[in-house]
N, CA and C of each residue as an Amber inpcrd file, in Angstrom:
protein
   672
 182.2820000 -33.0950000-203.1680000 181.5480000 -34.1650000-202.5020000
 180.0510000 -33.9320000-202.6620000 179.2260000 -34.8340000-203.2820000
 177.8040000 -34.7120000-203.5690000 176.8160000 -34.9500000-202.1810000
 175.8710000 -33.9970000-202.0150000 174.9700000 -34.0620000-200.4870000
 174.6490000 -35.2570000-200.1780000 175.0620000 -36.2600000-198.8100000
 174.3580000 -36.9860000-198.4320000 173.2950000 -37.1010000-197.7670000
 172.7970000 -35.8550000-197.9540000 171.2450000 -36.1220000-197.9120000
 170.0860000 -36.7570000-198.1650000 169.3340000 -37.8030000-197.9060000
 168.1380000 -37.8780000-198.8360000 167.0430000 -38.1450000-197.5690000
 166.3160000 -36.9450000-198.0270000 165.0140000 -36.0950000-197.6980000
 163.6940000 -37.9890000-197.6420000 163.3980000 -37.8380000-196.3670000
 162.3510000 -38.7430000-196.7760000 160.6130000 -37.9700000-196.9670000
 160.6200000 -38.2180000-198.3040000 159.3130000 -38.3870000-198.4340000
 157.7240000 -38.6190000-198.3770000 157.7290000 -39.2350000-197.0460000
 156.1190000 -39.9990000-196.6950000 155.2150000 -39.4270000-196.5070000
 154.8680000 -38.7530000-197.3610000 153.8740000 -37.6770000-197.3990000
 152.5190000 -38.4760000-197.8470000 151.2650000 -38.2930000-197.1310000
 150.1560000 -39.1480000-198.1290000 149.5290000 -38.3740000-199.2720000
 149.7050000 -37.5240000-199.2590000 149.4140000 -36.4310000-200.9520000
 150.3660000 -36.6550000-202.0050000 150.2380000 -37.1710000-202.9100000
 151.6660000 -36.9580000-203.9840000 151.9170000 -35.7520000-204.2180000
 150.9950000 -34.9000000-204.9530000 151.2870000 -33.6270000-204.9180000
 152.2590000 -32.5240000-203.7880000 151.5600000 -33.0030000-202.7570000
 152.9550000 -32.6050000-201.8570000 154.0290000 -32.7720000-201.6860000
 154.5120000 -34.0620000-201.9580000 155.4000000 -34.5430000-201.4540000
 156.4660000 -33.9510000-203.0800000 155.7090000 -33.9450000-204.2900000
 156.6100000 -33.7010000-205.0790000 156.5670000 -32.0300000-205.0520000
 155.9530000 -31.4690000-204.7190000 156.0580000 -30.3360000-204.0790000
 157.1510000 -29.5460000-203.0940000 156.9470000 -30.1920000-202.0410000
 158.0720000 -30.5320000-201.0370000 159.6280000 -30.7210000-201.7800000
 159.6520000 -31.7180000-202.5340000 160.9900000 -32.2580000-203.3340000
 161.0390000 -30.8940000-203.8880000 160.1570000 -30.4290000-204.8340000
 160.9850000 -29.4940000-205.9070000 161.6160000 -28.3560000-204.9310000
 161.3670000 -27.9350000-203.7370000 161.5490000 -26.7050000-202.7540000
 162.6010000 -26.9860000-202.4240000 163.1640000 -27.7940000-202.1350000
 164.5620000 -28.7010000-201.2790000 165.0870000 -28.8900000-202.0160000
 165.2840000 -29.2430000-203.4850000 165.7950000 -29.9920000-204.5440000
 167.5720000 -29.1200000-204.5070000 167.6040000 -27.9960000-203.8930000
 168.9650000 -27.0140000-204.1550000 169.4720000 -27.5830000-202.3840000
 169.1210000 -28.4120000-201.5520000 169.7930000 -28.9920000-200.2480000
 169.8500000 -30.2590000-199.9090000 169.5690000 -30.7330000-201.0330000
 169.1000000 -32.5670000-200.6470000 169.7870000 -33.2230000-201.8360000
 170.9110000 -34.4300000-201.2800000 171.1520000 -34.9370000-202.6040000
 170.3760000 -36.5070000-203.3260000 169.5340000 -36.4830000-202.1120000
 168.1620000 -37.7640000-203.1010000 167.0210000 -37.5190000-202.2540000
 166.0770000 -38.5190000-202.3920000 164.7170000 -38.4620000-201.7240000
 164.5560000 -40.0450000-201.7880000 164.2490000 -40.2730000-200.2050000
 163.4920000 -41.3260000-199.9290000 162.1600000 -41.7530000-199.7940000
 162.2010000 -42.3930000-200.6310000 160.5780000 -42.7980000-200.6910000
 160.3710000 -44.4270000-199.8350000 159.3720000 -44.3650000-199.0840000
 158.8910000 -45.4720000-197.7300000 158.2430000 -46.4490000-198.4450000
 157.7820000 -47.2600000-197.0690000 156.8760000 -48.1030000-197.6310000
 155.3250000 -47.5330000-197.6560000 154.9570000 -46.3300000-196.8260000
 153.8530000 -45.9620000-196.6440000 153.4830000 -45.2420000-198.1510000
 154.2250000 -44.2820000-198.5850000 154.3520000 -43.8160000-199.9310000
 154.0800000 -44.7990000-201.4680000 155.1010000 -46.0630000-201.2870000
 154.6660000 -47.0530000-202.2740000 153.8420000 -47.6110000-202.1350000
 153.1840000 -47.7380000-200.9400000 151.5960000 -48.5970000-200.8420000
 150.0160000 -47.6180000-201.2230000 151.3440000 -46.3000000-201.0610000
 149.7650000 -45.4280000-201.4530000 149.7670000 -44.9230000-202.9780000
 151.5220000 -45.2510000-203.2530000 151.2990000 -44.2880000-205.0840000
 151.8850000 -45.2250000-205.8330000 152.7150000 -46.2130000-205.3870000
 152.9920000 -47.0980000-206.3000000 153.8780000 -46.6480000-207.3480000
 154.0190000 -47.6800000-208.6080000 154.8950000 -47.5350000-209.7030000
 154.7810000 -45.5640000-210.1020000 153.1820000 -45.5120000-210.1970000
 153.3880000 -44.6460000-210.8090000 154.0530000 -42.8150000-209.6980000
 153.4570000 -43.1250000-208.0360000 154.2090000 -42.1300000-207.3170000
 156.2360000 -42.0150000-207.9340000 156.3720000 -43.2020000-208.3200000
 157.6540000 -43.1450000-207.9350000 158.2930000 -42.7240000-209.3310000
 157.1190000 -42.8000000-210.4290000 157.7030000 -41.7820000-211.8550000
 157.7970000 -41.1280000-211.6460000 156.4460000 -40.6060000-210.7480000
 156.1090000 -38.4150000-210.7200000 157.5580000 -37.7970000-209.9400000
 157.4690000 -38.8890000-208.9790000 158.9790000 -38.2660000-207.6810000
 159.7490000 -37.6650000-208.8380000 160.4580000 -38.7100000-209.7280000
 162.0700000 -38.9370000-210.2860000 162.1170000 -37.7700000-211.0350000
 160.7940000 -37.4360000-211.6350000 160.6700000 -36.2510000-212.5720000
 161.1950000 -35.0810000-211.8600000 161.5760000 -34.9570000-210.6810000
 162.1340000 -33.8410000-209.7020000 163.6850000 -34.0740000-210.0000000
 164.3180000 -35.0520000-210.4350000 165.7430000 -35.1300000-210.9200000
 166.6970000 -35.5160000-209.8530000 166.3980000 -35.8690000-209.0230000
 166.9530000 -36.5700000-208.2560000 167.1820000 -37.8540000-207.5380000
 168.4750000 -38.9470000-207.2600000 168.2310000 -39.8700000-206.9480000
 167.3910000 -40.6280000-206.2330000 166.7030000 -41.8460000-206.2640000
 165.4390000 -42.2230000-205.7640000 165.6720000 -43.6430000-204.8100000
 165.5710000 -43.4410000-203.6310000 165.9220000 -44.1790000-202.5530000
 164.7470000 -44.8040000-202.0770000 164.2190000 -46.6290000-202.8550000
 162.9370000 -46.8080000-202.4790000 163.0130000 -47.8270000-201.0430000
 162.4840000 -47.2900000-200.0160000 162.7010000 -48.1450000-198.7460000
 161.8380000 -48.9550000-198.6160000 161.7970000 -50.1510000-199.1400000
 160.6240000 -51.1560000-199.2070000 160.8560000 -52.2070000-198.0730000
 162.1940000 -52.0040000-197.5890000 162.8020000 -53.4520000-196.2290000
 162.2460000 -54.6270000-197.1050000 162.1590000 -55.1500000-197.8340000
 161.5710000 -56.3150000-198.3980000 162.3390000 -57.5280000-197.1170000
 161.3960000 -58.4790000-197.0690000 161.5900000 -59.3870000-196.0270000
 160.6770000 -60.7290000-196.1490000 161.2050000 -62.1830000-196.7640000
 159.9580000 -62.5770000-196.9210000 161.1570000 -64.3420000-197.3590000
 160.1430000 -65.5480000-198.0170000 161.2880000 -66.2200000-198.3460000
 162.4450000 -65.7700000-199.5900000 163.0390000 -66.1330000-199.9240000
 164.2800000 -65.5990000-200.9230000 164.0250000 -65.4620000-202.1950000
 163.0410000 -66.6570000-202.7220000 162.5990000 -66.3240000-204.2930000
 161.5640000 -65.2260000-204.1090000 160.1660000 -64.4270000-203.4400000
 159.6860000 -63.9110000-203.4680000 160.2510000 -62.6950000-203.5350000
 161.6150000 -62.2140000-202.8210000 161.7930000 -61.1240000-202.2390000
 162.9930000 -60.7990000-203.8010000 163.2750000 -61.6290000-204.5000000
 163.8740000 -61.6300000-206.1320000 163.0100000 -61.3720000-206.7130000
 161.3500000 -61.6340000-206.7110000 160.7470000 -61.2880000-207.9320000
 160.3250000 -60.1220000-207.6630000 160.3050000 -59.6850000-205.8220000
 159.5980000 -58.0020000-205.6850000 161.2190000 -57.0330000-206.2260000
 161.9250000 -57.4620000-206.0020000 163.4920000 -56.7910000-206.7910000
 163.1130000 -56.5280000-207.6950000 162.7450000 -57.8320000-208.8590000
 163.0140000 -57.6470000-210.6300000 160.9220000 -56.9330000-210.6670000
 160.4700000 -56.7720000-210.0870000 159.7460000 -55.8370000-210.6010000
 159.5220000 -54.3000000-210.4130000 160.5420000 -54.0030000-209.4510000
 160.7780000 -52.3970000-209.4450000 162.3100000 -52.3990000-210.2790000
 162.6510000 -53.0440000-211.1520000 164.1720000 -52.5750000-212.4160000
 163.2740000 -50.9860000-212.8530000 162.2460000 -51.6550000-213.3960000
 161.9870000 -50.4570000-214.3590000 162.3690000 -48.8710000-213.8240000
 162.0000000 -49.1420000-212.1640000 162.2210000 -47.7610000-211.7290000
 163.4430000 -47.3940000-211.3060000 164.4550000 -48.2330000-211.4150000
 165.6270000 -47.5130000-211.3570000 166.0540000 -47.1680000-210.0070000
 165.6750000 -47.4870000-208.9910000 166.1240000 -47.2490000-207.8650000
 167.6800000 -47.0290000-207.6210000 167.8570000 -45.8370000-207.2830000
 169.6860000 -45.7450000-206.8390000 169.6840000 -46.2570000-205.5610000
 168.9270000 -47.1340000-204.6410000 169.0460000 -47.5060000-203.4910000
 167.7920000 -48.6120000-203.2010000 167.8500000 -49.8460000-202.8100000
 166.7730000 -50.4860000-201.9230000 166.7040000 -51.2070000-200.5620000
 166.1520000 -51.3280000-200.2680000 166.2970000 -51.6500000-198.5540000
 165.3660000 -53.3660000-198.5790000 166.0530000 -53.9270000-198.2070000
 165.6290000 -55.4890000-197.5080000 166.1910000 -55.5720000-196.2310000
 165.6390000 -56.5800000-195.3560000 165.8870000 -56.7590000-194.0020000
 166.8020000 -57.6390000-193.9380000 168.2280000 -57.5000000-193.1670000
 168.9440000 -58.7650000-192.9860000 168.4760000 -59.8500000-192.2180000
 167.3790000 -59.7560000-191.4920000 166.5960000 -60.6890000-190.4960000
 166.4210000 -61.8890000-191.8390000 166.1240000 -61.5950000-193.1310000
 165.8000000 -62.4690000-193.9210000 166.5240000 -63.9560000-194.1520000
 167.7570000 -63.3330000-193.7140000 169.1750000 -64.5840000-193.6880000
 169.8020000 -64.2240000-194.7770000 171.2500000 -65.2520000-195.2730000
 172.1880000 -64.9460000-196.1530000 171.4340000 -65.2680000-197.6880000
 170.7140000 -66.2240000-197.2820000 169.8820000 -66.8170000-198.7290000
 169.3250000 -65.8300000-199.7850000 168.4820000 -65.2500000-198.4010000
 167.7630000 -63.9590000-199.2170000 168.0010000 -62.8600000-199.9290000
 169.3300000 -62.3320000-199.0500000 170.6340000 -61.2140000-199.4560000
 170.6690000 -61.6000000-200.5820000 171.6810000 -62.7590000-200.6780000
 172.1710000 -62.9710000-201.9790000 171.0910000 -63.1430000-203.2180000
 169.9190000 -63.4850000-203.2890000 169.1900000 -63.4780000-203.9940000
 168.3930000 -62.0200000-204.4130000 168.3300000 -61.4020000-203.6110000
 168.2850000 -59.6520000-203.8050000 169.1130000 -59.4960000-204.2580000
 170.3760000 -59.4390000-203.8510000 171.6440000 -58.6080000-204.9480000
 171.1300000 -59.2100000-206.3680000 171.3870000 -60.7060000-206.5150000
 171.3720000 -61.1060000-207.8000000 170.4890000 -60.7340000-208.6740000
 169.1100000 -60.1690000-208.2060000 167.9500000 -59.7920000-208.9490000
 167.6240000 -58.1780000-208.8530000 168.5310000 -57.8540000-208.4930000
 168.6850000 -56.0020000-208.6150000 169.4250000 -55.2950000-209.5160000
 168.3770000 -54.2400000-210.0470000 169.3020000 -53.5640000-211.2210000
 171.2020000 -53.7360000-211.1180000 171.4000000 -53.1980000-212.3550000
 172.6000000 -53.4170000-212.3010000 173.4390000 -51.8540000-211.1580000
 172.8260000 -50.7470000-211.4130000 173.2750000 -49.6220000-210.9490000
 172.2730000 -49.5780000-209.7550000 172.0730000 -50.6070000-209.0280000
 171.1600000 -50.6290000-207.1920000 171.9570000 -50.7010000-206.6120000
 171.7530000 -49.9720000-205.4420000 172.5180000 -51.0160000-204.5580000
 171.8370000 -51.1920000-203.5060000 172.0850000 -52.2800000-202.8830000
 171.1610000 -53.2560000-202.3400000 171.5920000 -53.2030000-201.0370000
 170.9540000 -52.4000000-199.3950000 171.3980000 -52.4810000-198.2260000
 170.6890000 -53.2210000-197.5580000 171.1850000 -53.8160000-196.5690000
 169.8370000 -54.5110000-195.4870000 169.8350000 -53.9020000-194.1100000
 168.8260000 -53.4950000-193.5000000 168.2330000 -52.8990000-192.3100000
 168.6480000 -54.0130000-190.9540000 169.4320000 -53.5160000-190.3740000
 169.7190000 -53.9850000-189.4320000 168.7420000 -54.5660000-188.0400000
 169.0980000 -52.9530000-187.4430000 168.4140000 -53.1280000-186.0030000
 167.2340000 -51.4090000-186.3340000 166.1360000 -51.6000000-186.3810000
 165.3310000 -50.7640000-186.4560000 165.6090000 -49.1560000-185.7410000
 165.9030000 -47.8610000-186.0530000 166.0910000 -46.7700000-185.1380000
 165.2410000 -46.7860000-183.6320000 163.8130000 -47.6080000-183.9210000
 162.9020000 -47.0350000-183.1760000 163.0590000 -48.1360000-182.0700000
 164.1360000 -48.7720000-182.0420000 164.1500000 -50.1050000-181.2050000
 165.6030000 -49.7660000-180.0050000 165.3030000 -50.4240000-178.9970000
 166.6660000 -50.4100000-178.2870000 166.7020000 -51.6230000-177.2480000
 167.7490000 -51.4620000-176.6850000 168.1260000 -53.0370000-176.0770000
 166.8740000 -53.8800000-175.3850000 165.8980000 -53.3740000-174.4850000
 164.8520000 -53.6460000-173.9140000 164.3210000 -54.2760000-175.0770000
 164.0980000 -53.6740000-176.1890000 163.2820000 -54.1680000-177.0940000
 164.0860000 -55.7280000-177.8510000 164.9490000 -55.6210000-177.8130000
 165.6200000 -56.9480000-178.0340000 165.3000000 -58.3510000-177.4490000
 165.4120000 -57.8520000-175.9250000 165.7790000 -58.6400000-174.8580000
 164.1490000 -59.1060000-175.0430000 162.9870000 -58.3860000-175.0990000
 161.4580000 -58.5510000-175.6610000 161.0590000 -59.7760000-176.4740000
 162.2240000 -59.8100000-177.9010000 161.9850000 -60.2290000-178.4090000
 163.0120000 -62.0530000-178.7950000 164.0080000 -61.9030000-177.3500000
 164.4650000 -62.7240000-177.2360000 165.6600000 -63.1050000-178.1870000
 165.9660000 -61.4760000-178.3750000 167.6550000 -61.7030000-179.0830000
 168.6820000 -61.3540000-177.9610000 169.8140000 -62.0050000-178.2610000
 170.3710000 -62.2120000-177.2460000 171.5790000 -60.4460000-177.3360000
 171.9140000 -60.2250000-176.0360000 172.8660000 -59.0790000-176.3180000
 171.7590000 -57.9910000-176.4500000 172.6970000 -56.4590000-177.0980000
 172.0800000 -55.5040000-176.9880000 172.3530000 -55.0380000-178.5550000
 171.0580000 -53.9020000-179.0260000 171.3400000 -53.8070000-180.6280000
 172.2040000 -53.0910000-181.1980000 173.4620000 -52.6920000-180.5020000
 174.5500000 -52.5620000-180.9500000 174.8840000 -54.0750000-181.3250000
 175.5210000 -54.8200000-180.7510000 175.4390000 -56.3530000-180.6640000
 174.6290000 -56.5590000-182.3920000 173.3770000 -56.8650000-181.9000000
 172.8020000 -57.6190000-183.2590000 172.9530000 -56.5380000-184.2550000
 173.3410000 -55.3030000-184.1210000 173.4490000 -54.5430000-185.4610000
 175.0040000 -55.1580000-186.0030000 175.9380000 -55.2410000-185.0260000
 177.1540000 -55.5790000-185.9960000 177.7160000 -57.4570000-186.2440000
 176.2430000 -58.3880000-185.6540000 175.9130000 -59.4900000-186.2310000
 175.5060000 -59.6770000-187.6100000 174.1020000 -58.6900000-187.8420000
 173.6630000 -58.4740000-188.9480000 174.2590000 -57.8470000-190.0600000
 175.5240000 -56.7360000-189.9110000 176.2940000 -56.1740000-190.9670000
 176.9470000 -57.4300000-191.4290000 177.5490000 -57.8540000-190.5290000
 178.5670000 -59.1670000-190.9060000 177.8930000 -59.8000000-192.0910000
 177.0050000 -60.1420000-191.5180000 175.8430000 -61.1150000-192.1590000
 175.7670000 -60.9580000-193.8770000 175.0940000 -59.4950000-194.0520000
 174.8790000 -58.8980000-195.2380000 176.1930000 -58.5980000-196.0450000
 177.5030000 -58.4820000-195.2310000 178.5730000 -58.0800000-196.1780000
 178.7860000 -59.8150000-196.5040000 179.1450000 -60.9140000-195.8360000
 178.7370000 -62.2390000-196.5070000 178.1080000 -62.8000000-197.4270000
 177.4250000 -61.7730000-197.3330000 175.9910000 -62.0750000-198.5060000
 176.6740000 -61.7090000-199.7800000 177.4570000 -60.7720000-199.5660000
 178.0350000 -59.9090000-201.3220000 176.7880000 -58.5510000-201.2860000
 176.0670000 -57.8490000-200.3170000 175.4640000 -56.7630000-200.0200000
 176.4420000 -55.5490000-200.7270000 175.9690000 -54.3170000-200.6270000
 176.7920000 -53.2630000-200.8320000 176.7690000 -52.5610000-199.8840000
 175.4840000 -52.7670000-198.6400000 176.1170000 -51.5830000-197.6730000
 174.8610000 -52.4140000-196.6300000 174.4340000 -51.8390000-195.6090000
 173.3360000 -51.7720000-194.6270000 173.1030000 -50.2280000-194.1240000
 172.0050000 -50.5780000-193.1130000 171.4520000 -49.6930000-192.7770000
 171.2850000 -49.5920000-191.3660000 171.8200000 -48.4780000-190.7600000
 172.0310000 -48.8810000-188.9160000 171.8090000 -47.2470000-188.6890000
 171.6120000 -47.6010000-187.1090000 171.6670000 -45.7780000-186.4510000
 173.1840000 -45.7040000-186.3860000 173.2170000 -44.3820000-186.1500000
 174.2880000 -43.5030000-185.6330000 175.5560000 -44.2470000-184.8510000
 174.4990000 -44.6450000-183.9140000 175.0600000 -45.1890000-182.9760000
 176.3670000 -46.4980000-183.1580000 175.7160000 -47.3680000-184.2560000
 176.5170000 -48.6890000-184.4840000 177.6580000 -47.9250000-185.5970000
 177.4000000 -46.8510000-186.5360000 177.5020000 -46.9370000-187.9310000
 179.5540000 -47.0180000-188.1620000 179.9090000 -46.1320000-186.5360000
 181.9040000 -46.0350000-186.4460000 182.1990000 -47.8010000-186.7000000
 181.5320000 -48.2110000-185.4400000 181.9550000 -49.9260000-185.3800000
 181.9220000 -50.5890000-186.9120000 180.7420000 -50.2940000-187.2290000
 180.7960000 -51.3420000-188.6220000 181.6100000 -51.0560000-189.5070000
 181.4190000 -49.5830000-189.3730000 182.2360000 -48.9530000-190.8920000
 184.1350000 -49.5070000-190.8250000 184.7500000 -49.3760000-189.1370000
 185.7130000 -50.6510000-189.2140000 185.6580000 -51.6280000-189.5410000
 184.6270000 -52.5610000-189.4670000 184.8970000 -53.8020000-190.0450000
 184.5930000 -54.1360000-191.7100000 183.8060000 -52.7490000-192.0440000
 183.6890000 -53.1010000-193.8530000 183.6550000 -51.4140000-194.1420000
 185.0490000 -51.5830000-194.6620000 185.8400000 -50.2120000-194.6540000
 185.1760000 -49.9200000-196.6180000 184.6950000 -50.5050000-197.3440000
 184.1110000 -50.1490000-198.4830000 182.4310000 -50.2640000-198.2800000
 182.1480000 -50.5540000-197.3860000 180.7020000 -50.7640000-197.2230000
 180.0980000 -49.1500000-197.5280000 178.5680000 -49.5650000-197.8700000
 177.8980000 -48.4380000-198.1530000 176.7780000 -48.1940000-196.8210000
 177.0380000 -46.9620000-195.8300000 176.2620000 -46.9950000-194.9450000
 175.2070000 -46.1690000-194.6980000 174.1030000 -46.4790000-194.8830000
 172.7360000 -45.7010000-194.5460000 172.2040000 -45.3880000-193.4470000
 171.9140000 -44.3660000-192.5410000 172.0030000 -43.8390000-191.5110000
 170.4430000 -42.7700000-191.1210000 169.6230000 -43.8130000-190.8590000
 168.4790000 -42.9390000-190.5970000 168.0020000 -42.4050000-189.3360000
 166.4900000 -42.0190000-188.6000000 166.4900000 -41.7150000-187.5890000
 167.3520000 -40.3180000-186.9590000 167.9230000 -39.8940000-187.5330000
 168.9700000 -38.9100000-187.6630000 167.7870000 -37.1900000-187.0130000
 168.5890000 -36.2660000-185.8900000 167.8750000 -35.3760000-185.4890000
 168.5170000 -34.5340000-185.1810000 168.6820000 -33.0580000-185.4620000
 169.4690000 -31.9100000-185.3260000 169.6360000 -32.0490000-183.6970000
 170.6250000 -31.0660000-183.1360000 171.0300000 -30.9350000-181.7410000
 169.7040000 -30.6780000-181.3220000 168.5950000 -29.7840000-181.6480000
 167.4790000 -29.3720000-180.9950000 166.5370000 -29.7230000-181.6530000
 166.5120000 -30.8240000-182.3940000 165.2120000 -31.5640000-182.3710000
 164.9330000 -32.4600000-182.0220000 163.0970000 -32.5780000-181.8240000
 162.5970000 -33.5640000-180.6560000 163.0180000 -34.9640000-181.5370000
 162.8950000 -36.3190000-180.3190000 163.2830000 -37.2560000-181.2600000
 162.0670000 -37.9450000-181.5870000 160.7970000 -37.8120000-181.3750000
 159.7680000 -38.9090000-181.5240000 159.4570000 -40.2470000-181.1690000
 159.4600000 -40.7840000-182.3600000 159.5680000 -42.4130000-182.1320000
 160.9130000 -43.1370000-182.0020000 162.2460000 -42.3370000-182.2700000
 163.1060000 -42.6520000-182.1480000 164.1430000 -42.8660000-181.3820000
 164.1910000 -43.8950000-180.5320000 165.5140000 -44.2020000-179.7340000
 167.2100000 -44.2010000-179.7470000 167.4980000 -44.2160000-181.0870000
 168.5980000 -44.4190000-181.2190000 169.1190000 -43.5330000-182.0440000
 168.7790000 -42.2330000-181.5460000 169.2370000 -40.8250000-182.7920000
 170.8110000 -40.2870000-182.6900000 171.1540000 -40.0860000-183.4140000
 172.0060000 -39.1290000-183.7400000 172.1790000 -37.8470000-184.4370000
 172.9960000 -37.0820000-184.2850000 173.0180000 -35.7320000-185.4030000
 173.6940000 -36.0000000-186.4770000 172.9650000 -35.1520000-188.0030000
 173.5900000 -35.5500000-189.2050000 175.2290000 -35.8630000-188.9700000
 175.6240000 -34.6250000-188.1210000 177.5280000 -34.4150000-188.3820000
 178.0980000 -35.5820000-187.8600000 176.7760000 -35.8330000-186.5890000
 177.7990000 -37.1210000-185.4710000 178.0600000 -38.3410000-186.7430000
 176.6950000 -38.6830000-187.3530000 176.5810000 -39.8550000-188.1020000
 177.4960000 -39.7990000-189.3890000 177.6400000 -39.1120000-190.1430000
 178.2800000 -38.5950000-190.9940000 180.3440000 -38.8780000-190.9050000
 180.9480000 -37.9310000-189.6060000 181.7930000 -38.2590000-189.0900000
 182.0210000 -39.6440000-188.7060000 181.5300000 -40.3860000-188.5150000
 181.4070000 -41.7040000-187.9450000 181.2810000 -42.9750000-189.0380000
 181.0310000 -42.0090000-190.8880000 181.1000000 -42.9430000-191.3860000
 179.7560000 -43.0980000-192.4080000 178.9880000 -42.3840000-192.3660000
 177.5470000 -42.5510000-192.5520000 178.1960000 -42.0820000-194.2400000
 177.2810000 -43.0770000-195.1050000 177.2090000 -42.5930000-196.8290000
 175.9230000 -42.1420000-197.2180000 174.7960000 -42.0930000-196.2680000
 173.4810000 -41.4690000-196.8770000 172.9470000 -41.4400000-195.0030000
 172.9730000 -39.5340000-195.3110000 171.9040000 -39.2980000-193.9430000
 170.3980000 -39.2090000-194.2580000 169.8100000 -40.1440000-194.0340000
 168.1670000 -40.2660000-194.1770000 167.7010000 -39.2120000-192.9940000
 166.8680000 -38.2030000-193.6470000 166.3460000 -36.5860000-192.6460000
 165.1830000 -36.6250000-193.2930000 163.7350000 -36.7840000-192.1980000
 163.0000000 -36.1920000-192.7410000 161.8510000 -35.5910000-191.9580000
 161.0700000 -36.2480000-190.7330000 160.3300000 -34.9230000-190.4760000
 161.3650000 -33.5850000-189.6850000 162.3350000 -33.6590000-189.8680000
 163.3040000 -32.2780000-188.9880000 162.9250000 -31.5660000-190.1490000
 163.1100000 -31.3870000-191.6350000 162.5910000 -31.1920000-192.7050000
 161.2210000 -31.2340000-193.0580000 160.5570000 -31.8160000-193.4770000
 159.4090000 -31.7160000-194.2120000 158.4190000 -31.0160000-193.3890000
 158.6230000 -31.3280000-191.6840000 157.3420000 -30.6040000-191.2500000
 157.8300000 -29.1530000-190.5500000 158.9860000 -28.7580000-190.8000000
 159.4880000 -27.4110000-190.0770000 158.5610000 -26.6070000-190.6450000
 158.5460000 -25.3500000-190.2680000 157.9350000 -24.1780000-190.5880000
 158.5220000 -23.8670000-192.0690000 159.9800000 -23.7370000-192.2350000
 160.2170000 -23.4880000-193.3700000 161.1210000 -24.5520000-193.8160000
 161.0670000 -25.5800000-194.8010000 161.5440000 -26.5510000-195.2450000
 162.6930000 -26.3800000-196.0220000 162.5550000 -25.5530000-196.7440000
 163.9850000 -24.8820000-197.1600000 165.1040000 -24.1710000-196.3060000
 165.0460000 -23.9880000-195.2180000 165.3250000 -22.9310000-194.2770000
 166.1120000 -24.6140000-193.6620000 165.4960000 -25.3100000-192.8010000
 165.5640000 -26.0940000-192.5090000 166.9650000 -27.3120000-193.1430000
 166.5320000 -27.4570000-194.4840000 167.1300000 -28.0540000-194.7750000
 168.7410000 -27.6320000-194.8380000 168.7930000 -26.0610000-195.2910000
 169.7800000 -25.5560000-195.8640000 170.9450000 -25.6500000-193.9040000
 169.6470000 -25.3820000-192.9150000 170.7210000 -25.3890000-191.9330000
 171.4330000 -26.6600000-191.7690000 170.6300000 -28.0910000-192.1190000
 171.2890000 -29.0340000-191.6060000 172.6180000 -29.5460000-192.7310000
 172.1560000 -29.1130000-193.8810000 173.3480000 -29.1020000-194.9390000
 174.9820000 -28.5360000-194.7070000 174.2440000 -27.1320000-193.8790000
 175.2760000 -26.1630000-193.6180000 176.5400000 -27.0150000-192.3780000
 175.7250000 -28.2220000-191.4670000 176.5190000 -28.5780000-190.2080000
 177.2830000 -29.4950000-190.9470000 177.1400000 -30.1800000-192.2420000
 178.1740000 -31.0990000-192.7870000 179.9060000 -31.0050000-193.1180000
């Protein structure tokens, strides 16, 4: 079974960050690269990454009307992305027009309900229910679309993975038993998420900013 790991990236130095990658490269089975990362290195950050040899997970959430969010697709082909992220908030229109304009070997998830969000924050914004609720509205949504997977916390990832038993599930926000959670509300541990269904655990400051990053990584590898 190949690591579902992938290490996020958002480092504002390139040099570091491909730095970082080459140190981890023996506990991580891809690297995610953000939107903060592509706005700062662009086409060319995301050559230097790949040159580390590992799969390249670009999290762009693209979100916008449906032909725009096809032509930001067909202009990252070149890079080959083994993974991209659009928002299902976009509707079915948009989905389907992402799949259709994504490499042939992408696959194309949509972001559900944000990690850093929870029911209060819903109710804020005048969705109805709680984001368990709109997370397994929005899976629906995207597997309709002809999607290959989404992207949810921990928390939703058992429920959905029943209802789309081939779906591909991305699982971020993710925090060892004893780490702090930050900005994140809706954490889980790699094993919980994993057990529950998870096809890519997105880990990254439990990693990148530990004392020892290799050390680090190798423990959370070890709980799989």
């Amino acid at each position: 079974m190949s690591n579902p790991i992938y290490l996020a990236l958002d480092l504002p130095r390139l040099d570091a960050a491909i730095a970082l990658a080459k140190k981890v490269k023996g506990h991580v089975g891809g690297l995610k690269l953000g939107l903060e990362f592509f706005c700062a290195h662009g086409h060319h950050g995301v050559h230097e990454v790949a040159k580390v040899g590992l799969p390249i997970f670009l999290d762009l959430k693209l979100h916008d009307i449906p032909n725009t969010v096809a032509g930001a697709m067909q202009s990252i082909h070149v890079l080959e992305p083994a993974i991209v992220t659009i928002h299902a908030g976009g509707g079915r229109a948009m989905m389907e027009d992402a799949k259709a304009a994504a490499g042939e070997h992408t696959k194309v998830v949509a972001v559900t309900v944000l990690t850093s969000l929870d029911d209060s924050d819903m109710a804020a914004m005048g969705v109805g229910g709680s984001a368990h609720d709109q997370a397994l509205r929005l899976a629906d949504l995207a597997q309709e679309a002809g999607l290959d997977g989404i992207v949810c916390s921990g928390h939703e990832v058992g429920a959905i993975h029943k209802r789309w038993k081939n779906g591909y599930f991305v699982v971020p926000g993710l925090r060892p038993a004893d780490g702090k959670l930050g900005d994140q509300k809706r954490a889980v541990t790699p094993r919980a998420a994993r057990d529950a269904g998870a096809s890519v655990l997105v880990i990254g400051r439990p990693i990148s900013r530990a004392e020892d990053p290799v050390a680090a990584a190798r423990a959370i590898e070890a709980t799989l």
